[in-house]
Every structure is written in structure tokens, then in C-alpha cells.
N, CA, C and O of each residue as an XYZ file, in Angstrom:
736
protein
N       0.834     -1.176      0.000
C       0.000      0.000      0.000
C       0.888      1.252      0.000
O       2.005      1.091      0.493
N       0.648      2.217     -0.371
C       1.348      3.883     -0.964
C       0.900      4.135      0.218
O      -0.001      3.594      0.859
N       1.829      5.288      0.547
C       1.995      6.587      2.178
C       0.931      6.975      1.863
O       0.587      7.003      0.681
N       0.217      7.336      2.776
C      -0.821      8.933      2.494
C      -0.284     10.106      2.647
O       0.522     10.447      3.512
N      -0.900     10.955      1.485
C      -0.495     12.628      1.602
C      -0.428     12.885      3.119
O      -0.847     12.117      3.984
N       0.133     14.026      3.306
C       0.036     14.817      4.665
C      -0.874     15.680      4.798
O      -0.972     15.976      5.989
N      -1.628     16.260      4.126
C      -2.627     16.967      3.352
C      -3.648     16.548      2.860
O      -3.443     15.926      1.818
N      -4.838     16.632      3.210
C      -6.242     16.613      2.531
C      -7.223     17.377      2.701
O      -7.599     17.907      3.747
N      -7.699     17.452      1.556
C      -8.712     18.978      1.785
C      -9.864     19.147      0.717
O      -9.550     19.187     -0.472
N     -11.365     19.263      1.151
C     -12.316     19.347     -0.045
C     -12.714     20.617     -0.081
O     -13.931     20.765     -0.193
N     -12.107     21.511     -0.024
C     -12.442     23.585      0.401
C     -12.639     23.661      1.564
O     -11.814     24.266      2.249
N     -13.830     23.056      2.187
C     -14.032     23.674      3.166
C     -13.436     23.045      4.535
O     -13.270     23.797      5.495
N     -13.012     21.229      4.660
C     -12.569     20.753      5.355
C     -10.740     20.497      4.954
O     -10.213     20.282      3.862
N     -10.164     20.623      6.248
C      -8.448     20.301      6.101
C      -8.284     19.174      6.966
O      -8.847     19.026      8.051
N      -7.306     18.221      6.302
C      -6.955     17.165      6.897
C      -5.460     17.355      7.209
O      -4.760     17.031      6.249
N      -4.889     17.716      8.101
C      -3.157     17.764      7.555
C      -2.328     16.406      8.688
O      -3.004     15.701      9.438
N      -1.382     16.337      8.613
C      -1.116     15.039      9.376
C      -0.208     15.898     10.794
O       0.544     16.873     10.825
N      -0.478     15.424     11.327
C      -0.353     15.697     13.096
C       1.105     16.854     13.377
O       2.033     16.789     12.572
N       1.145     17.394     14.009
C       2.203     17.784     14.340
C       3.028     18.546     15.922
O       2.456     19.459     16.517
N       3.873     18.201     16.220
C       4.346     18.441     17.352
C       3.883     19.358     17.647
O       3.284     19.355     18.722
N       3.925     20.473     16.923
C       3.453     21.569     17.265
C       1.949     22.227     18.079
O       1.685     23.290     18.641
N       1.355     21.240     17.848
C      -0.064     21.312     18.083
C      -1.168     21.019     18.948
O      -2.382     20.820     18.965
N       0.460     21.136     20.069
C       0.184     19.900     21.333
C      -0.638     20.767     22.093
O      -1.449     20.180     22.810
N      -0.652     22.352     22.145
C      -1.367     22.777     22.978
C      -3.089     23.196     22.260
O      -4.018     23.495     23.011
N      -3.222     23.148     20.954
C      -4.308     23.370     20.374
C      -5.212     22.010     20.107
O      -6.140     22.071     19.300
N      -4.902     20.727     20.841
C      -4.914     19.802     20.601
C      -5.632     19.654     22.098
O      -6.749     19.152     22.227
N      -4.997     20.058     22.991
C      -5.515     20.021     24.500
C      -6.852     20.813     24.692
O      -7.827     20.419     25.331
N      -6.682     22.365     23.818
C      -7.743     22.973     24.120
C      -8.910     22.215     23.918
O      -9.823     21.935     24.695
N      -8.599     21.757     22.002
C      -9.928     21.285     21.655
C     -10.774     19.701     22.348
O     -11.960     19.422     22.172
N      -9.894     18.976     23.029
C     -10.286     17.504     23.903
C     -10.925     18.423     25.402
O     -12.060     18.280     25.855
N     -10.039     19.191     25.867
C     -10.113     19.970     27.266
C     -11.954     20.382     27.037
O     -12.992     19.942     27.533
N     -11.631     21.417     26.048
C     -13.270     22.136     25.998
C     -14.624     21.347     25.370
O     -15.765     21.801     25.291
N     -14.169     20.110     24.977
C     -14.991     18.895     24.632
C     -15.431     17.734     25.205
O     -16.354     17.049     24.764
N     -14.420     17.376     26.722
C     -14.873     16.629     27.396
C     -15.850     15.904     27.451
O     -15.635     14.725     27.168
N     -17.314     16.306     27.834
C     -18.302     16.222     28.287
C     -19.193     15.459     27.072
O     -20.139     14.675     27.148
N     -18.558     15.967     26.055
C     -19.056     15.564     24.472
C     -18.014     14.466     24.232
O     -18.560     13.550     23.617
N     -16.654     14.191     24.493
C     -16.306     12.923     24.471
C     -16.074     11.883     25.000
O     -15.765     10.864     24.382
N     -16.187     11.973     26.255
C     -16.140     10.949     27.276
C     -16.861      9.918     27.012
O     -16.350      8.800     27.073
N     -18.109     10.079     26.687
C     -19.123      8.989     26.307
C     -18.770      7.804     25.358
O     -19.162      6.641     25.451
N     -17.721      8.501     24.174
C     -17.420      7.333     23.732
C     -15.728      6.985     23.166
O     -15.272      6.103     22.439
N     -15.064      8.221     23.945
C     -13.802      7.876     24.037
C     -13.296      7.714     25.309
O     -13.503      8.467     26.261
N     -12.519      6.547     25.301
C     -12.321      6.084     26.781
C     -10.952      6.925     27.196
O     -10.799      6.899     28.417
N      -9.946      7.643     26.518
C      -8.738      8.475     26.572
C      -9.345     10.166     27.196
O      -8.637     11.009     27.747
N     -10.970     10.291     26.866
C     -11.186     11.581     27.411
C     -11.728     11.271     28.995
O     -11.514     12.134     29.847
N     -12.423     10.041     29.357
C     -12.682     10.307     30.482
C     -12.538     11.146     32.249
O     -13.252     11.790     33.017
N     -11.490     10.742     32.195
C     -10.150     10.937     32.946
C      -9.783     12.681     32.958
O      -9.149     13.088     33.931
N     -10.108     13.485     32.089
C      -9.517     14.214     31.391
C      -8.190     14.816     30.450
O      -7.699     13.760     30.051
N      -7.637     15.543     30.077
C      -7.203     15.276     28.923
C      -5.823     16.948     29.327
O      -6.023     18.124     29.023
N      -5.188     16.649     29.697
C      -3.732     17.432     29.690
C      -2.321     17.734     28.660
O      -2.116     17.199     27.571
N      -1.791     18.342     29.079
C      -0.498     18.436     28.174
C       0.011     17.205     28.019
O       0.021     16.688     26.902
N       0.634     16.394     29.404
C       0.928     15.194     29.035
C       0.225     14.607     27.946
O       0.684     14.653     26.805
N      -0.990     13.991     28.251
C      -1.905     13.441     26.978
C      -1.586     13.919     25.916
O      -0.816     13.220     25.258
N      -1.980     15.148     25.355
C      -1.281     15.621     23.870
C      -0.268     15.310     23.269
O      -0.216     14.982     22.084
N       1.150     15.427     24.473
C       1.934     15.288     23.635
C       2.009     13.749     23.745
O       2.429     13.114     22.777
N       1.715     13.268     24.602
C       1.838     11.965     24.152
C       1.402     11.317     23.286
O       1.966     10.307     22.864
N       0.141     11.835     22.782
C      -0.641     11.219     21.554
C       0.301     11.522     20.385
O       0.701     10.714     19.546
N       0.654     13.152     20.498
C       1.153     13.301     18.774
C       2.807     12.754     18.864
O       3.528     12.954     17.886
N       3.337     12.080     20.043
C       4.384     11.484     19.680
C       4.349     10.258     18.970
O       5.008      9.981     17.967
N       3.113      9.184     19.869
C       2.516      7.976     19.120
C       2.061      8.199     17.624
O       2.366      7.439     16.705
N       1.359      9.240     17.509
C       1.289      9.342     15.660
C       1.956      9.508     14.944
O       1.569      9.374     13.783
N       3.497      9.937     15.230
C       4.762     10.512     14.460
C       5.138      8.807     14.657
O       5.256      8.109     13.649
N       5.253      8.412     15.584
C       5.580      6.501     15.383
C       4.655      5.654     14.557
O       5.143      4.985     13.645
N       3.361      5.621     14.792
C       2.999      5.011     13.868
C       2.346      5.070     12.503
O       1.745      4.179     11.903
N       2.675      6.682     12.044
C       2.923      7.202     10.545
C       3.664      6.377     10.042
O       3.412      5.595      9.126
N       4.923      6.561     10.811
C       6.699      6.370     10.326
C       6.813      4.584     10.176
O       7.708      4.071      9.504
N       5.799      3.792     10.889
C       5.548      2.056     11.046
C       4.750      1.674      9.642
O       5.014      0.698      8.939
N       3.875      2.508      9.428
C       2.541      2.495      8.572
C       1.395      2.088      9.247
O       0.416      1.868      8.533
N       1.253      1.906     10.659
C       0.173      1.492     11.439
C      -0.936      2.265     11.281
O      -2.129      1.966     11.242
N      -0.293      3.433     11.186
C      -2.201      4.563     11.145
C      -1.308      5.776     10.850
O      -0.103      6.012     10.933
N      -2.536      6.524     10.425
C      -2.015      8.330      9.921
C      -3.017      8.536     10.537
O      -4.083      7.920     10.555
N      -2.584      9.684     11.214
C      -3.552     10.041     11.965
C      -3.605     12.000     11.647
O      -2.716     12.787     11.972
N      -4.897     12.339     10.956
C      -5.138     14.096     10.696
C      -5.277     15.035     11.777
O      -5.544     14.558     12.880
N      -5.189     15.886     11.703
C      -5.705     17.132     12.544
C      -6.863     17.527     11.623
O      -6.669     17.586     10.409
N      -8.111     17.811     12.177
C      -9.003     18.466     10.954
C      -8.860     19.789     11.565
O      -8.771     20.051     12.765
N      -8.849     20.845     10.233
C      -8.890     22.166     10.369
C      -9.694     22.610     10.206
O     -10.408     22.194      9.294
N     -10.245     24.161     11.279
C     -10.743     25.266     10.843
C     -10.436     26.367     10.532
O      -9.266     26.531     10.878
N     -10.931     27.467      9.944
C     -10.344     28.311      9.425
C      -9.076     28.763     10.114
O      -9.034     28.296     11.252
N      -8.094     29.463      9.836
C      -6.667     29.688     10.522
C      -6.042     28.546     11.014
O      -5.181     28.645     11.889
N      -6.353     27.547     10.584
C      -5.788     26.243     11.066
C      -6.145     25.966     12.088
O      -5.644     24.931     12.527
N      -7.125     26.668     12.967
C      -7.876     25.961     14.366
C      -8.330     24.343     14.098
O      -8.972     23.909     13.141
N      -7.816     23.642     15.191
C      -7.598     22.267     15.891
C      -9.058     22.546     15.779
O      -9.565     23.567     16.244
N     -10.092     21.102     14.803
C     -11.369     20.848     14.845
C     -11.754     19.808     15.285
O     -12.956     19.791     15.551
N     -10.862     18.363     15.590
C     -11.096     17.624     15.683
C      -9.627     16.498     15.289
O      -8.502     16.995     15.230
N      -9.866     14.859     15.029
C      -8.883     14.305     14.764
C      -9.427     13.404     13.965
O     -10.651     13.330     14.074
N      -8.957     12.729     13.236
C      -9.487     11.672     12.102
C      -8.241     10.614     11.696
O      -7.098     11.068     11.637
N      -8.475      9.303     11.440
C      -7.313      8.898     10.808
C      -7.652      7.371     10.261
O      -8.667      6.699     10.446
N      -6.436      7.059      9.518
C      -6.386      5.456      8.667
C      -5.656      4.580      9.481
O      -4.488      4.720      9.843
N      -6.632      3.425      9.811
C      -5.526      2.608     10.671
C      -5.804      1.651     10.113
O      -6.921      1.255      9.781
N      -3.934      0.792      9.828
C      -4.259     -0.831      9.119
C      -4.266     -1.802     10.363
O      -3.352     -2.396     10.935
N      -5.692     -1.747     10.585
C      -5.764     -2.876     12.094
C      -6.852     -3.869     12.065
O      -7.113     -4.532     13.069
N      -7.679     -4.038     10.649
C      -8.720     -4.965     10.383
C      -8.007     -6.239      9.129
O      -8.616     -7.271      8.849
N      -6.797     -5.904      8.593
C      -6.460     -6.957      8.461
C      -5.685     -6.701      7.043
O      -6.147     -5.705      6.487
N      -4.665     -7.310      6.330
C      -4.102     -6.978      5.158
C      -5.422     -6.519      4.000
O      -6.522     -7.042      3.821
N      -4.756     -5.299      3.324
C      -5.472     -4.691      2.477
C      -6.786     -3.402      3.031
O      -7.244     -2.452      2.397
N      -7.001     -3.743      4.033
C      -8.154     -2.814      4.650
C      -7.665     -1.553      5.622
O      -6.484     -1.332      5.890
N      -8.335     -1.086      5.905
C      -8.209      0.352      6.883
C      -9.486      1.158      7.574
O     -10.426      1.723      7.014
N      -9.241      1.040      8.734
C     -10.181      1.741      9.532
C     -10.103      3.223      9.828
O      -9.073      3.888      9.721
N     -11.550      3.783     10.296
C     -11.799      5.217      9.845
C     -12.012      5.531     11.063
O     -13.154      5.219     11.398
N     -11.137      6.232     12.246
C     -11.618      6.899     13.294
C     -11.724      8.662     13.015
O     -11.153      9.412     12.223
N     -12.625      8.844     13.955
C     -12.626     10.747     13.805
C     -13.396     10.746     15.139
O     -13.991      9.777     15.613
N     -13.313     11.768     15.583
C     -14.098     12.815     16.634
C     -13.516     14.374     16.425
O     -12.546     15.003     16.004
N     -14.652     14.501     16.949
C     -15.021     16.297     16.506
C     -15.095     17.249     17.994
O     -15.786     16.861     18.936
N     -14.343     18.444     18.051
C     -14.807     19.313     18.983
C     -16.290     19.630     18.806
O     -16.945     19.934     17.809
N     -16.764     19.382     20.706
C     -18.139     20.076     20.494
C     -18.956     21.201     19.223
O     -19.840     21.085     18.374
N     -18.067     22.248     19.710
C     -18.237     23.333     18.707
C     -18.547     22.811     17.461
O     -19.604     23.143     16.924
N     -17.750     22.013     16.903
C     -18.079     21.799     14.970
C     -18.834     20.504     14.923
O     -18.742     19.953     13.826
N     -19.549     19.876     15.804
C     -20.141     19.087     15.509
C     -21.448     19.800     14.665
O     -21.603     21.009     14.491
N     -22.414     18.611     14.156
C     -23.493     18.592     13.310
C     -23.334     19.842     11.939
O     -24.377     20.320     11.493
N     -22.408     20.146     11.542
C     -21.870     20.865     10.338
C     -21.167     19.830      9.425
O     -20.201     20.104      8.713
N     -21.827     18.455      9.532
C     -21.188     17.456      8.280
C     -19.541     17.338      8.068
O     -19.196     16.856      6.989
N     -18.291     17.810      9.173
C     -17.371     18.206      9.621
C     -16.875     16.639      9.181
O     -16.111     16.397      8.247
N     -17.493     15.641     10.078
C     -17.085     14.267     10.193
C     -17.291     13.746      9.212
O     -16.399     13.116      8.644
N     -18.256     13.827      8.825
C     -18.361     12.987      7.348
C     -17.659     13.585      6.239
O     -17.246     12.795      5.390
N     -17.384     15.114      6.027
C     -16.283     14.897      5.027
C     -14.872     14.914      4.967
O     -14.102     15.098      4.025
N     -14.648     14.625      6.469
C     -13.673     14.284      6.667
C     -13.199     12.559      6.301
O     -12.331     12.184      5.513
N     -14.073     11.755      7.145
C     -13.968     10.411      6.501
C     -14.257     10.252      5.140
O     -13.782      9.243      4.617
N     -15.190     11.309      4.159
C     -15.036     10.576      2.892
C     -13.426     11.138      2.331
O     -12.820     10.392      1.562
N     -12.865     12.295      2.698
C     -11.554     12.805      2.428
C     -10.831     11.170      2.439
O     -10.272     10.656      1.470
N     -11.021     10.523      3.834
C     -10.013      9.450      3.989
C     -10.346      8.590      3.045
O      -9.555      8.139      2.217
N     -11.970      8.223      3.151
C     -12.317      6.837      2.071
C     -11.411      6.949      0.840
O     -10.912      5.943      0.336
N     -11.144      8.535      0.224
C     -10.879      8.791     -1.087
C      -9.505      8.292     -1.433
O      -9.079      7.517     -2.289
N      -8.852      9.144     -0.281
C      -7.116      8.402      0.048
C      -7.006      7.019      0.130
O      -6.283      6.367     -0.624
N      -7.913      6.390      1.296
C      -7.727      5.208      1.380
C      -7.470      4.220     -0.269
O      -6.513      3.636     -0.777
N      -8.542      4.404     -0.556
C      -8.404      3.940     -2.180
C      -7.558      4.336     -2.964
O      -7.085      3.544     -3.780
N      -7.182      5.554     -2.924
C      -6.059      5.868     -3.579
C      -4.544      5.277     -3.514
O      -3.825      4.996     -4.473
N      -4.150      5.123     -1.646
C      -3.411      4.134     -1.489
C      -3.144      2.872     -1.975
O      -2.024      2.375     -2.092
N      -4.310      2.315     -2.284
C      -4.053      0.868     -3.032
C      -5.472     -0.032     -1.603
O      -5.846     -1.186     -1.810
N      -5.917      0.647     -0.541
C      -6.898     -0.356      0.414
C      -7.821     -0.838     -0.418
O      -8.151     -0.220     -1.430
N      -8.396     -2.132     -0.040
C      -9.186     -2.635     -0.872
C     -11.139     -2.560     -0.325
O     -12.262     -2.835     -0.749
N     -10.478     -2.023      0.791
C     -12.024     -1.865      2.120
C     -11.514     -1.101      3.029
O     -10.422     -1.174      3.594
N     -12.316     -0.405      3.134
C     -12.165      0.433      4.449
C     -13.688      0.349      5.303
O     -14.762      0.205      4.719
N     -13.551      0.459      6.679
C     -14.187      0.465      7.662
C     -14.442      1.582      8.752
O     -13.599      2.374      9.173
N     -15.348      1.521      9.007
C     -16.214      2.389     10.438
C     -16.575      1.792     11.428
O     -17.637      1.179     11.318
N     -15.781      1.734     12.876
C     -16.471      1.230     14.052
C     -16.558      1.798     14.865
O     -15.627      2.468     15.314
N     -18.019      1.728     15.494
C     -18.656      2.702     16.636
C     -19.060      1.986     17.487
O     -18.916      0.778     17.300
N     -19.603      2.374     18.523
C     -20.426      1.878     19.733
C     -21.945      2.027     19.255
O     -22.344      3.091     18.782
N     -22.796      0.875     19.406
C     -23.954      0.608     18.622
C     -24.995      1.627     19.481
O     -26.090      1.994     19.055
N     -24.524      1.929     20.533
C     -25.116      3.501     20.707
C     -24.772      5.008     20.464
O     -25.244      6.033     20.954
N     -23.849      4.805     19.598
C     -23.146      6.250     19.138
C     -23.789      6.613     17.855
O     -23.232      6.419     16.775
N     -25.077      7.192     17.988
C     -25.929      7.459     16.846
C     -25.298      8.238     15.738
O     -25.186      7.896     14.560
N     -24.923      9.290     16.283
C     -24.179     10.086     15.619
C     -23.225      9.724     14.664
O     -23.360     10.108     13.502
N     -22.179      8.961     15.042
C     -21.430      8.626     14.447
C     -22.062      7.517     13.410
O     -21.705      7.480     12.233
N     -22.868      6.774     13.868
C     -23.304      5.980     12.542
C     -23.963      6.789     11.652
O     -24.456      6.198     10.691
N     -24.097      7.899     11.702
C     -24.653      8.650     10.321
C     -23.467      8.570      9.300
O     -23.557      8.236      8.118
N     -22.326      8.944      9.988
C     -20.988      9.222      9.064
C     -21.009      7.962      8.026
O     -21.129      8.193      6.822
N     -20.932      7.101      8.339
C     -20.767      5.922      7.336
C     -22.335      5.477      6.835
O     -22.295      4.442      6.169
N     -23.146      5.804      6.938
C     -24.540      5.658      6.471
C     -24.630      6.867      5.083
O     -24.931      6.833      3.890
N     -24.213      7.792      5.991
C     -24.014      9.323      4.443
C     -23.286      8.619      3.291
O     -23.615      8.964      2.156
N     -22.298      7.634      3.436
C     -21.381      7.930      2.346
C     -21.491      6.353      1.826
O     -20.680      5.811      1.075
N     -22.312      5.929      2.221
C     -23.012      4.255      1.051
C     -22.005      3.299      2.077
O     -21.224      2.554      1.486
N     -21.991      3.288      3.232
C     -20.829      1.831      3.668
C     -22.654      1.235      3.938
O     -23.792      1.660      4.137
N     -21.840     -0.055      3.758
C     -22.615     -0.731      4.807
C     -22.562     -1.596      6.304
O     -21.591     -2.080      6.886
N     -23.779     -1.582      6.611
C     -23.416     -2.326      8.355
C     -22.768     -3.593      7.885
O     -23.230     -3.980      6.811
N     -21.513     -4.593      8.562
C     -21.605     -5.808      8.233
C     -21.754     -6.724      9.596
O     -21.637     -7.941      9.740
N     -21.992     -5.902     10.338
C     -21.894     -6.886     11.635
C     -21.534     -6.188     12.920
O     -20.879     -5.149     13.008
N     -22.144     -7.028     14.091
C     -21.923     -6.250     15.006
C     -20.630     -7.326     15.611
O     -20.084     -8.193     14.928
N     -20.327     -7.015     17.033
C     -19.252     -8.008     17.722
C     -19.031     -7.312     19.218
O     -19.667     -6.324     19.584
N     -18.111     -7.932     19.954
C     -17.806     -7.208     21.137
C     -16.747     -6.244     20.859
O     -16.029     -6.390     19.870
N     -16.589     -5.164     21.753
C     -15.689     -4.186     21.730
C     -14.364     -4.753     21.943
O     -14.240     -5.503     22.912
N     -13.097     -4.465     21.015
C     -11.514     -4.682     21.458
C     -11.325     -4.052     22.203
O     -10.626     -4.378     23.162
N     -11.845     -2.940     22.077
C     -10.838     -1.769     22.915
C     -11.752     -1.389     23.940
O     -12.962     -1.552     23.787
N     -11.208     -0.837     25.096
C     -12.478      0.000     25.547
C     -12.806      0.999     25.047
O     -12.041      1.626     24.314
N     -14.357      1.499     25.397
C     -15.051      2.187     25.035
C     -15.026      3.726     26.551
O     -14.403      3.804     27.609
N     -16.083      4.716     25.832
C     -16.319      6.032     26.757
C     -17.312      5.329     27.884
O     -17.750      4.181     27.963
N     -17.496      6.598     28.793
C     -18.767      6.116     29.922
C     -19.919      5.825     29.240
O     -20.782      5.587     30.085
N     -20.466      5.702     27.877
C     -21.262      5.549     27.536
C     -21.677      4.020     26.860
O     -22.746      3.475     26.583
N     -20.177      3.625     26.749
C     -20.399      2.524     25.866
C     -21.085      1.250     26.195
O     -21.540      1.162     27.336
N     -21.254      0.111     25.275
C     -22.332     -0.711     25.711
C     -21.276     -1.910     25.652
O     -21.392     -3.005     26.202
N     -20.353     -1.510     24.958
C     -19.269     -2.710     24.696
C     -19.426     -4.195     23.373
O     -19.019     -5.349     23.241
N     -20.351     -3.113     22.580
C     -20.989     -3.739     21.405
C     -20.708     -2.832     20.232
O     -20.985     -1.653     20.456
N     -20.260     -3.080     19.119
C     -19.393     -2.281     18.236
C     -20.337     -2.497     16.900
O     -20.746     -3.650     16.766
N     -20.636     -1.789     16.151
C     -20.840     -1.893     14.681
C     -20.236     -1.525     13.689
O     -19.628     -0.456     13.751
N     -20.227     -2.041     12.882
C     -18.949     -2.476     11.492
C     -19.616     -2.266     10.294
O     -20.391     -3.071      9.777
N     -19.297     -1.133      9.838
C     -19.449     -0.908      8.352
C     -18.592     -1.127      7.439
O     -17.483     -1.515      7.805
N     -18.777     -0.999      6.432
C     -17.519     -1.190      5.214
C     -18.158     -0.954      3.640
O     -19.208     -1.266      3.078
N     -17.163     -0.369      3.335
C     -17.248      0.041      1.949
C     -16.144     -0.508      1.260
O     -15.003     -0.285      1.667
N     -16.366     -1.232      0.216
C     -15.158     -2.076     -0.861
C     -14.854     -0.706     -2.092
O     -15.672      0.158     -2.407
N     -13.401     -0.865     -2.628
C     -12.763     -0.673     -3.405
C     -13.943     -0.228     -4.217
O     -15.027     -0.721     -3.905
N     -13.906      0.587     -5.163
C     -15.317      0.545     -6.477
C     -14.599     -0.356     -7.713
O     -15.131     -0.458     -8.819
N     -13.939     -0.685     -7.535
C     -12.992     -2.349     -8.756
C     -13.493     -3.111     -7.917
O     -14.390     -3.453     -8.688
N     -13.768     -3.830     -6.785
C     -13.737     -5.006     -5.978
C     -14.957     -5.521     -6.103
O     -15.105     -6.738     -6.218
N     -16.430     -4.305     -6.095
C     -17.347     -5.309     -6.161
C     -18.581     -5.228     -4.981
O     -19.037     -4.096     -4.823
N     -19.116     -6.213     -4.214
C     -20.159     -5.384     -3.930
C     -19.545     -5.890     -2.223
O     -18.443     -6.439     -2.225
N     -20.220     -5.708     -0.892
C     -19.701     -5.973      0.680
C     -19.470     -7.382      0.624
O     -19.065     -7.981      1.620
């Protein structure tokens, strides 16, 4: 599979790939979102500090540099920290999974979804042959994102990872194939 750009962008959404730099605009936007992510990220519960930041964007500069996952910053205008999004090869040779969360603030402005179709687009472009969406089968929200853009459900299962205070520990799995590959 080919690197992904560092860069993605459809006008109005920016995808750029992580950077040291961003450790404190990175805190604001988890810090002032809490309450909106806890529920289904288990890294905000707790709350969310300098340590945390930089520790995250050190792990993404490692596993860019592995090919494990790319992980975006989504932008708002002036480059304001909107959220995070990224490609991770963790469902199995050829495929890639689609995480994102959004600061409170830019939620329900379709933020997430064109951010993941930004990735679907890359993803394919890379050479993935499927890419995937997994949520907590109560994270409504987020199942719109992959419902907007034609995946389909393929199944539910138990959670790998943990989940936010909200979670049920029951995951749903979408997927969208290659447009050469054919149908789920």
C-alpha cells in the first residue's frame, strides 16, 4: 500500500497530518470537549492534559513512520484544531479503519463525514481494498458518518478496545469495498 499525503482537503474541510506543534491546540480542543467525548472515548474520560497531547502526537509521528495509522488534525479556518481523524491498518491486510471525533463546537456541520469521505478517497487511492467504520452501537451520531457515504453495516461483535462512559461494549462495522472489488 502507498503513504498517504500529509494533506487533505475538499475547500471547506483540512486534513493535515499531526504535528508536534499542536500539542497545545490539541488540549484545548479535547479539554473544551470533554463532556461531548467521554461517552465514547475512553482516553477523554479521565480528562485530557499536556501530558496526553503530547503523548498522543508522539505515538502518531511513530505510527505514521511504522505504517500502522495516519492520523489528521481536521482544520478550521486559521488552522484551528477541529477535531482528529485517521487510517488505521488494524482490520487486516489490504483494509483500513476510519476513526474521527469532533470538537463540540463543529459538531453537526457534516465536519465528520467529510472528513472520513476525504479518507475513504485516500484510502483507495493508497491501493486499500475496504475500508471500515467502528462505533459503539449507541453512538448514533457517528453511525450517520458511514450511512451518508453508502458503507454498509456488516456486523456487530464485542468491543476490542475500551469504550467512553457511555459505551455498551458492542461495536458496529461498516464497510465500503474498493469501487474495482465489487459489492460488501
Amino acid at each position: 500500500m502507498r503513504t498517504p499525503v500529509e494533506i487533505l482537503s475538499d475547500g471547506e474541510v483540512t486534513l493535515r497530518r499531526w504535528r508536534v506543534a499542536d500539542a497545545e491546540a490539541l488540549r484545548r480542543a479535547v479539554s473544551g470537549s470533554l463532556d461531548h467525548l467521554a461517552p465514547w472515548m475512553p482516553w477523554a474520560v479521565d480528562g485530557y492534559g499536556e501530558s496526553e497531547a503530547a503523548a498522543f502526537l508522539a505515538l502518531t509521528r511513530k505510527k505514521w513512520e511504522s505504517g500502522e495509522a495516519f492520523e489528521y488534525a481536521i482544520l478550521g479556518a486559521g488552522e484551528e484544531v477541529a477535531g482528529s481523524c485517521g487510517l488505521m491498518a488494524r482490520i487486516g491486510p489490504g483494509g483500513l479503519e476510519i476513526g474521527y471525533w469532533l470538537a463540540k463546537p463543529r459538531t453537526g456541520r457534516g465536519w465528520a463525514t467529510r472528513a472520513a469521505r476525504l479518507l475513504t478517497t485516500e484510502a483507495f487511492r493508497m491501493g486499500s481494498d475496504r475500508v471500515e467504520i467502528v462505533h459503539d452501537v449507541a453512538n448514533e451520531r457517528s453511525a450517520a458518518v458511514p450511512r451518508r457515504l453508502g458503507f454498509a453495516p456488516v456486523g456487530r461483535s464485542p468491543a476490542q478496545l475500551p469504550g467512553g462512559t457511555a459505551s455498551t461494549g458492542t461495536i458496529l462495522v461498516w464497510r465500503l469495498l474498493a469501487p474495482a472489488t465489487g459489492s460488501v
